[in-house]
VOTIDO-150879 format. One record per atom (N, C-alpha, C): x, y, z. Coordinates in pm, whole numbers, plus 50000, padded with zeros to 5 digits. Example, Ala and Ser with C-alpha at 12.3 -4.5 7.8 and 13.67 -1.06 7.14 Angstrom:
BEGIN
513194943150780
512304955050780
513204967050780
512854977550708
513674989450714
512905000350787
END
This chain:
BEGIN
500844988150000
500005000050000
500885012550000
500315027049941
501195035549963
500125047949941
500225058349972
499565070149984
499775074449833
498235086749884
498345088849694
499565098549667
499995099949542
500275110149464
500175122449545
498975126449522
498625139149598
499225141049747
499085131749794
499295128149922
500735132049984
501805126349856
503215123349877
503555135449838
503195142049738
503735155049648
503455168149699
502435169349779
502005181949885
503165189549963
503435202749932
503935207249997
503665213750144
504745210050217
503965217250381
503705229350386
502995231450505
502585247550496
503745256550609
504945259050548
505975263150646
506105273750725
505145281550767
504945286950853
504455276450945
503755268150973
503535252451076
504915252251079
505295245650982
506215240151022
507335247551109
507915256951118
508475268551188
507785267751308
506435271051310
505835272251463
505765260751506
505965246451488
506355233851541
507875234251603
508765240051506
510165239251630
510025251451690
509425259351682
509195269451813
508765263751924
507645256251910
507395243452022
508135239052066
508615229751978
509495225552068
510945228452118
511485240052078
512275249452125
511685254052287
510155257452328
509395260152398
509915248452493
509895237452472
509135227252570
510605225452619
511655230552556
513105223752622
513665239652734
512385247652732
512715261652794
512675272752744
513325271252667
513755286252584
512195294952555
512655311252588
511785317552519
511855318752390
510575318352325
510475318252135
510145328152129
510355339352082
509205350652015
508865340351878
507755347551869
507215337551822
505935347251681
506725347451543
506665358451485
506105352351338
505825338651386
505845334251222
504375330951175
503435324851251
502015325451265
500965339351247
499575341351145
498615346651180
498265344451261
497995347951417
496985345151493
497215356151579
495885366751568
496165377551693
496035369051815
496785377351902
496705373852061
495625378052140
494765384352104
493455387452164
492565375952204
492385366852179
491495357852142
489775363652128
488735354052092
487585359852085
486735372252175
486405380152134
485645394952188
485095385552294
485125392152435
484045390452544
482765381752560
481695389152448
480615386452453
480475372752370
481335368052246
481495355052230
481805343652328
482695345852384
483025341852476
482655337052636
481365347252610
480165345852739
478915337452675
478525342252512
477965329652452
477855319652424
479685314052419
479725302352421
479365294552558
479745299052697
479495290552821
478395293152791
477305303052777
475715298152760
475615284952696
476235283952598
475545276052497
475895259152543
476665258952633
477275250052646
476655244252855
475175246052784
474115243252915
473355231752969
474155221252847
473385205852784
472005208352698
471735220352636
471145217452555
471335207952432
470535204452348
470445197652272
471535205552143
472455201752077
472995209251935
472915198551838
471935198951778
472125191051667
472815200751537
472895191851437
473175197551290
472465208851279
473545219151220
472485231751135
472365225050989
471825231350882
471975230750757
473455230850703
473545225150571
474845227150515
475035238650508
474465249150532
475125263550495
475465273050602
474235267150702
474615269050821
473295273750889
473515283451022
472355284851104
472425299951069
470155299151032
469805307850948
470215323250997
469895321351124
470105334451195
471915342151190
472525330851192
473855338651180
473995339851024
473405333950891
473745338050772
472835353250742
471975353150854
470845369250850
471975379250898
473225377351046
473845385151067
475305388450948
474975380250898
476395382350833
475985391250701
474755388550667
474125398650574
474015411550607
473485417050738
473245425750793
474875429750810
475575424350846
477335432650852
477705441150751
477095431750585
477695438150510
476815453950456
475405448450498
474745462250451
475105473050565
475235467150682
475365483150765
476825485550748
477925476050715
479435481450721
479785489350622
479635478050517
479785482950352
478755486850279
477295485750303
476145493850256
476055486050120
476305472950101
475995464449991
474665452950074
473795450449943
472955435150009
473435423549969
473575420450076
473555404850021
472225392650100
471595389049952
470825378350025
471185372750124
470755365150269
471135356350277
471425341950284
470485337050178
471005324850137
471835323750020
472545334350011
473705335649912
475105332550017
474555329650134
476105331850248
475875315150307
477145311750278
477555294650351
478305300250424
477815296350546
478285292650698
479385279050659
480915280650644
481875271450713
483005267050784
483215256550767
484265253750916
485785258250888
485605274750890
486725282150867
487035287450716
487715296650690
487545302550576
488305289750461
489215279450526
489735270050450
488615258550423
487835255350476
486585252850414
486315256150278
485705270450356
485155275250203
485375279850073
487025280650107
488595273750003
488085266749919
487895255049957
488125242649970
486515240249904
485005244549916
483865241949846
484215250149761
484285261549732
484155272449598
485315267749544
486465262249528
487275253849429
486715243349384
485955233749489
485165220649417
484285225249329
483795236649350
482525242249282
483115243949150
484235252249174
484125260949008
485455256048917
486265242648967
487245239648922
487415225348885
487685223848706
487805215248621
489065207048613
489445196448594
491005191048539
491415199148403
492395208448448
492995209048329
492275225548346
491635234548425
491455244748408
492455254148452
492745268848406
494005278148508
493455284948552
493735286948689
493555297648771
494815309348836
494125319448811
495445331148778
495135336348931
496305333849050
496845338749146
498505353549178
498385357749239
499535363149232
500345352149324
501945357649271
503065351249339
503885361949420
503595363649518
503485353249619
502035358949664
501655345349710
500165345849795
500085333449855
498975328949922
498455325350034
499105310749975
499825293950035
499965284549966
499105278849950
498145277750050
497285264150075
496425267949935
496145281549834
494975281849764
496015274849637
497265273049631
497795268349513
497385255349518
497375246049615
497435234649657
495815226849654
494655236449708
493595231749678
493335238749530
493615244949460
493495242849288
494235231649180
494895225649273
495455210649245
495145204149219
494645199049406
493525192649448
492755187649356
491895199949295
490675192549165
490935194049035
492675192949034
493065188748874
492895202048815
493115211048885
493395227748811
495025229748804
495245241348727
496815244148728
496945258148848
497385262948900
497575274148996
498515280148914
497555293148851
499025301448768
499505307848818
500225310148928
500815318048931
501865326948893
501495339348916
501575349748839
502735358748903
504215362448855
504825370448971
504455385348935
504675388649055
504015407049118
505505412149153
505875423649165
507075427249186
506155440049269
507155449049371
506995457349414
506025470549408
506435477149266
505445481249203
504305479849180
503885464149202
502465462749209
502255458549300
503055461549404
502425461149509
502225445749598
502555440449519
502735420349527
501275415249490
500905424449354
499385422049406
499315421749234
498255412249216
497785413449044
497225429248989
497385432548877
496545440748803
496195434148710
495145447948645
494845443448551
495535438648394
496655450348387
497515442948278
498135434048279
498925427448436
499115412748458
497995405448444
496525403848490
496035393348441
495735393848294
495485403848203
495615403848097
496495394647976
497885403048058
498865391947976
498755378748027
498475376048093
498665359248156
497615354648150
496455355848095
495295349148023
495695337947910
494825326047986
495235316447846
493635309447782
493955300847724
492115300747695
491875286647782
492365284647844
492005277448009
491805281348151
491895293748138
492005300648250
490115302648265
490055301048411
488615297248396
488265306448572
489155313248640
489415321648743
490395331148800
489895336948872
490895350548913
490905348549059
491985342149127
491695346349284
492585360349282
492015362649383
493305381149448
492845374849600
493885381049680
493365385049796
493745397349838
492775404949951
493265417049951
492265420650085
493185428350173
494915426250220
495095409950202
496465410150125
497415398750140
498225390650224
497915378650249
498965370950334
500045368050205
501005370950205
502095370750317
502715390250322
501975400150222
502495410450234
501225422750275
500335415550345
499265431250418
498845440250314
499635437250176
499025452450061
497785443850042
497225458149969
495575454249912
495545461249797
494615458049688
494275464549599
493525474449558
494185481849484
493515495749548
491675492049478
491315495849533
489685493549491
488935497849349
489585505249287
489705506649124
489915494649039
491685494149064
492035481949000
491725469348998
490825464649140
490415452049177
488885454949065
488245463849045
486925462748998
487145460048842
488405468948780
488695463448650
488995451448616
489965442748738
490475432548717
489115420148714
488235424948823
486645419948822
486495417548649
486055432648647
485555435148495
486005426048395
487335424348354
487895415648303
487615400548286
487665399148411
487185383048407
486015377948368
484875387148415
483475387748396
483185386048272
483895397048151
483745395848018
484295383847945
485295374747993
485795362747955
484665352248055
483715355048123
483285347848210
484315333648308
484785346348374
485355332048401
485095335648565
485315331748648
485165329148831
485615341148867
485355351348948
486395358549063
486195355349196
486985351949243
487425348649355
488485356849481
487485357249567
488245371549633
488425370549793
489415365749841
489805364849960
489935375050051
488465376950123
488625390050214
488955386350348
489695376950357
489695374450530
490545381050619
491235395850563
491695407050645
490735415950613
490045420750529
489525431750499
489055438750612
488745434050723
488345443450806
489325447650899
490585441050890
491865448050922
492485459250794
492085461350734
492575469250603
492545485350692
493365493250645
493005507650672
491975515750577
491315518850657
490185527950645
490495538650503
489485539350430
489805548050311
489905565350340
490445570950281
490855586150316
489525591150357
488515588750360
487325596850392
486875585850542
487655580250567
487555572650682
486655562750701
485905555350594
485285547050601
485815534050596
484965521050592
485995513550611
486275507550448
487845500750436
487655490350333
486995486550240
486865488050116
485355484550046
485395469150013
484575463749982
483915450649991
484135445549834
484695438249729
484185434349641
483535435249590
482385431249651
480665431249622
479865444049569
480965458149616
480295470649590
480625471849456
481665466449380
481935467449250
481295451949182
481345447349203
481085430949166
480435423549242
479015422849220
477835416449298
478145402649303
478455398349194
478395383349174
479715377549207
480615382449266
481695377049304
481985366249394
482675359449411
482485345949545
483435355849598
483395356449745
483915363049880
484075351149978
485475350750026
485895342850082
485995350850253
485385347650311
485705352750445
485885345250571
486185350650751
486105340850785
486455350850965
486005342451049
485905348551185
487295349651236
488245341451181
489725337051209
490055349351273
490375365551174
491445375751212
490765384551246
489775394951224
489345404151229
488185405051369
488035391251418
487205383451546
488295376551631
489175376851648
489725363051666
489555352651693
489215345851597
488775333751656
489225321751594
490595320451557
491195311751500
490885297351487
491415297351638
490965280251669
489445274051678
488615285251682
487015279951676
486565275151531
487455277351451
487415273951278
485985275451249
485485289551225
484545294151153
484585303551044
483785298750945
484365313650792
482815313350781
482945322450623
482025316750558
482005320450436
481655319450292
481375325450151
480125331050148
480535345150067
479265348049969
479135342049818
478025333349799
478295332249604
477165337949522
477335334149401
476445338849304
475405328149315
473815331449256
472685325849288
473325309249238
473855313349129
474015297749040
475115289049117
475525296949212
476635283249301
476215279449448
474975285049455
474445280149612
474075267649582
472875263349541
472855249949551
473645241549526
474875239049423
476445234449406
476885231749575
477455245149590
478165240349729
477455235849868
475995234949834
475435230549946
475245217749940
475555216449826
475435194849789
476925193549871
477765199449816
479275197449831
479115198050015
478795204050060
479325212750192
478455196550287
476985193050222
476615179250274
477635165450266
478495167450160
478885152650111
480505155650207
480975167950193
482355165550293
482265172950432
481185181550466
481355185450614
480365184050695
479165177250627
477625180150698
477045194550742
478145202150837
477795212650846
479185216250979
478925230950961
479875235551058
479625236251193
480165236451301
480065232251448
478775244351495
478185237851528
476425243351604
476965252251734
477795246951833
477965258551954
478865269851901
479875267251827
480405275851728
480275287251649
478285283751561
477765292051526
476705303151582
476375291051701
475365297951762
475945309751847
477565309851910
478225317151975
478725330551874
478825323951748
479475333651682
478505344551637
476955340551669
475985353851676
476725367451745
477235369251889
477375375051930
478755382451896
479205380451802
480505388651754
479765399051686
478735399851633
478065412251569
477385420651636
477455420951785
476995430251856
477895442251880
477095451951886
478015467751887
479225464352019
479055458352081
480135458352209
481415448452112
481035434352082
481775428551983
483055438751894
482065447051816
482305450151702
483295464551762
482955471151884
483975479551940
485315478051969
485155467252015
486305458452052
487425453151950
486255450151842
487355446451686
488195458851688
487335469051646
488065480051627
488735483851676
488885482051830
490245489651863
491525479851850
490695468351858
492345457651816
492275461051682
492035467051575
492415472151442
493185480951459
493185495951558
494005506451604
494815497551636
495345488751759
496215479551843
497105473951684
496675467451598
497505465751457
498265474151385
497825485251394
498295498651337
499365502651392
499215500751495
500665503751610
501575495151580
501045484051619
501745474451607
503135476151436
501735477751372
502805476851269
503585488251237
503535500051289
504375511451298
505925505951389
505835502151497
506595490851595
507645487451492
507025475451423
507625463551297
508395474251171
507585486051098
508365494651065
509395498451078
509465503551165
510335512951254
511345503951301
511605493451310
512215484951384
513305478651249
512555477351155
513655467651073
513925477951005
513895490850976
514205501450933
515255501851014
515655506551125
516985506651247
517775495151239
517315481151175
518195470351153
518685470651001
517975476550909
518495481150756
518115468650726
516515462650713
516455455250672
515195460950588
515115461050442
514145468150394
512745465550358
511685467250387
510445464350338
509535475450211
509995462250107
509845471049999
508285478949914
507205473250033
506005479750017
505725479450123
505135488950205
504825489050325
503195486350347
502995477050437
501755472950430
500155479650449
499135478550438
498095485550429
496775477650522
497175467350547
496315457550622
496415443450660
496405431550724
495915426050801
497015425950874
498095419650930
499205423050961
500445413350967
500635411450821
501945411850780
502925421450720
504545419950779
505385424550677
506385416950571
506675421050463
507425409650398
508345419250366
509905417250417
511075420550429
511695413950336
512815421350300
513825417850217
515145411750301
515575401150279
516905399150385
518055396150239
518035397850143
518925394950054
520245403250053
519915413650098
521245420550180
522135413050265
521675408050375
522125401150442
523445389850437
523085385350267
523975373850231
523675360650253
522175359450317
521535345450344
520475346850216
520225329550217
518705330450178
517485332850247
516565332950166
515085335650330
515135323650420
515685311350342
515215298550446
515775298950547
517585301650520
518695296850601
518855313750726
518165324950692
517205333950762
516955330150880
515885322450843
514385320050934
515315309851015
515955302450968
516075285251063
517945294451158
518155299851074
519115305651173
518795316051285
517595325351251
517065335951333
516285323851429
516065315551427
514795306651559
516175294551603
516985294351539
518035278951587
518855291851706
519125305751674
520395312651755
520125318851789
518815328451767
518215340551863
516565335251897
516415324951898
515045320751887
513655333351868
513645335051771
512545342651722
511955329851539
510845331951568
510335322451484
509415333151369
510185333351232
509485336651112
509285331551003
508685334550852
508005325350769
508845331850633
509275317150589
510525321850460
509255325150356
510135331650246
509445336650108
508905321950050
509365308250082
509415297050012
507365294049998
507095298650148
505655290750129
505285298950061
505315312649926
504275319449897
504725314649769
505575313549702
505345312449596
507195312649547
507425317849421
508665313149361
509575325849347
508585339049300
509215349549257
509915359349407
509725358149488
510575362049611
511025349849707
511045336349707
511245324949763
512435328549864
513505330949756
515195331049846
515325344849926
514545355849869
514645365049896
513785377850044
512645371950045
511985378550178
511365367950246
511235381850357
510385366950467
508955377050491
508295367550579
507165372550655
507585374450833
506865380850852
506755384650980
505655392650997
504805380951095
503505384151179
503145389451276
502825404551276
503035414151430
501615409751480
500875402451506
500065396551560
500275394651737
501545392951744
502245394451860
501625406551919
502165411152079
501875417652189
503115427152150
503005441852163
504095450652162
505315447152220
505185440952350
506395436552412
507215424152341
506465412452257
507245405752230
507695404452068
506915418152010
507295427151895
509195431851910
508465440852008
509765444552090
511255434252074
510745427252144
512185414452165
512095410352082
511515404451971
511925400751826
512505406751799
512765420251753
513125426951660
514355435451718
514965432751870
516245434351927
516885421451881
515995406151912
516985397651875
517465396051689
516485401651624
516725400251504
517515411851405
517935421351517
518995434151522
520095426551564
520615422151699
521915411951726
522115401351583
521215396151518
521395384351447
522465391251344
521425400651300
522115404451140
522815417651183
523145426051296
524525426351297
525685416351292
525275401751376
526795394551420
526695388951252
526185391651172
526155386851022
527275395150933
527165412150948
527755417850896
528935415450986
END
């Protein structure tokens, strides 16, 4: 017997892997800063958190629907009309078990053997990996500085083939916090629309994004492109990582699709989960986001300011959720031998260029200020000692 193909050929997701010998760096003593993971340190707002011990009274939780429980797909509708002042039905919104879920249905949904899907390089890995998955190609596409690490429209243009059958973006970006400016994302929409092919739009910082010059928040996809699939998810902007709740918006013609799908591989997403995650949309909730959005802002002024004094350069400075992606090619290392030397000799734990993609691989890293100011702080003294004792 032997595991599949797929199975054997998968690449890891190396930011895990990094925060695994931080572990166990951890367990033999040592302090880790610990810099290489999304996950704010807040954990879930208050009032979630008081919902869940309600919920957890021995009542009965059975199954919601595959899409989920009606009342939280009513709040998630209601977010977007009072945030972003767009409608969305809501039985256009699947409730699932984390925004990699719903990865994971809207690829089953809209992806053929042998179709391309046009990503930027570098971006998120796991979406190269589930366009695999169902026998798609992951085009990725390299972005250089100038754009911000982010597709336009004349990159997807040129890199159109007559298989190309989707557009993911995400915006703000893992692994570099830029976003697209909200123009260019609606042309790049436009574009695809007229080739009919998928857009696909990963908002699961957007509500960490900075506020537009007239101080509103972030705009939504949806305000330019109704029919767009929207990938979202409670993970960053709620924290609620480990409770693994997301959810999608789709177009009328892919609800019933992924609700077959969402029956045949998840039944449905966790019932105390959803029923708790009502209460993240309450004004006390939603106060609370916000100021851990200010708390990011700092934060990443901190991370600025910091590898700026170490002369380590960040060649777009970020705009939202909160990553930075640094350049260490100065240095005289690669990004890998970086990261495994910055966590093996100053133990601080960060994420090489390798998991995003090809066109910055050797060359930058990530670093996740998700962290607490203080251990912002000590990262970025120990990662000042490193690459001085370098020069």
């Amino acid at each position: 017997m032997r595991p599949s193909t797929r199975a054997a050929t998968v690449e890891p997701f190396h930011a895990l892997a990094f925060g695994q010998q931080a572990a166990a760096l951890e367990a033999q003593g040592h302090h880790v800063v610990k810099l290489s993971i999304g996950e704010p340190d807040f954990g879930a707002p208050p009032a979630v958190l008081a919902a869940q011990r309600e919920v957890a009274d021995g009542r009965p939780l059975p199954y919601t629907s595959a899409l989920g429980l009606p009342a939280l797909r009513v709040a998630i509708a209601d977010f977007y009309r009072d945030r972003h002042g767009v409608q969305v039905p809501p039985h256009r919104i699947a409730v699932t078990s984390g925004a990699s879920a719903a990865l994971l249905l809207v690829l089953a949904a809209t992806v053929d053997p042998g179709d391309d899907v046009l990503l930027a390089d570098p971006s998120y890995p796991c979406n190269r990996q589930l366009v695999e998955t169902f026998g798609g190609r992951a085009h990725a596409v390299p972005t250089t500085a100038a754009m911000r690490y982010q597709l336009t429209e004349q990159a997807v243009r040129a890199s159109w083939t007559d298989r190309t059958s989707a557009v993911m973006v995400a915006t703000p970006s893992n692994p570099t916090g830029t976003s697209v400016p909200s123009g260019e994302l609606a042309r790049i929409c436009a574009q695809a629309r007229e080739r009919d092919a998928w857009r696909i739009v990963d908002e699961i910082y957007l509500e960490l994004a900075d506020p537009s010059p007239d101080g509103t928040p972030a705009r939504t996809v949806l305000a330019a492109d109704p029919d767009a699939i929207v990938v979202n998810s409670f993970s960053k902007y709620f924290g609620m990582t480990g409770w693994r709740l997301g959810w999608c918006v789709l177009p009328e013609e892919l609800v019933a699709p992924v609700e077959k799908l969402a029956m045949n591989y998840f039944i449905a997403a966790s019932t105390p989960v959803q029923l708790a995650a009502l209460a993240a949309f309450t004004p006390d909730s939603l106060a609370v986001c916000e100021e851990r959005r200010a708390e990011f802002v700092a934060r990443r002024r901190i991370v600025l300011d910091g590898l700026a004094q170490i002369g380590l350069p960040v060649p777009v400075e970020p705009d939202g959720a909160f990553y930075v992606y640094f350049d260490v090619s100065g240095t005289g290392l690669g990004s890998w031998e970086f990261c495994e030397r910055a966590l093996a000799e100053h133990h601080v734990s960060l994420t090489p260029g390798r998991d995003f993609g090809t066109a910055t691989a050797d060359t930058h890293v990530r670093l996740s200020y998700a962290a607490s100011r203080e251990e912002l702080r000590e990262g970025l003294r120990r990662i000042g000692e490193f690459v001085t004792k370098l020069s």
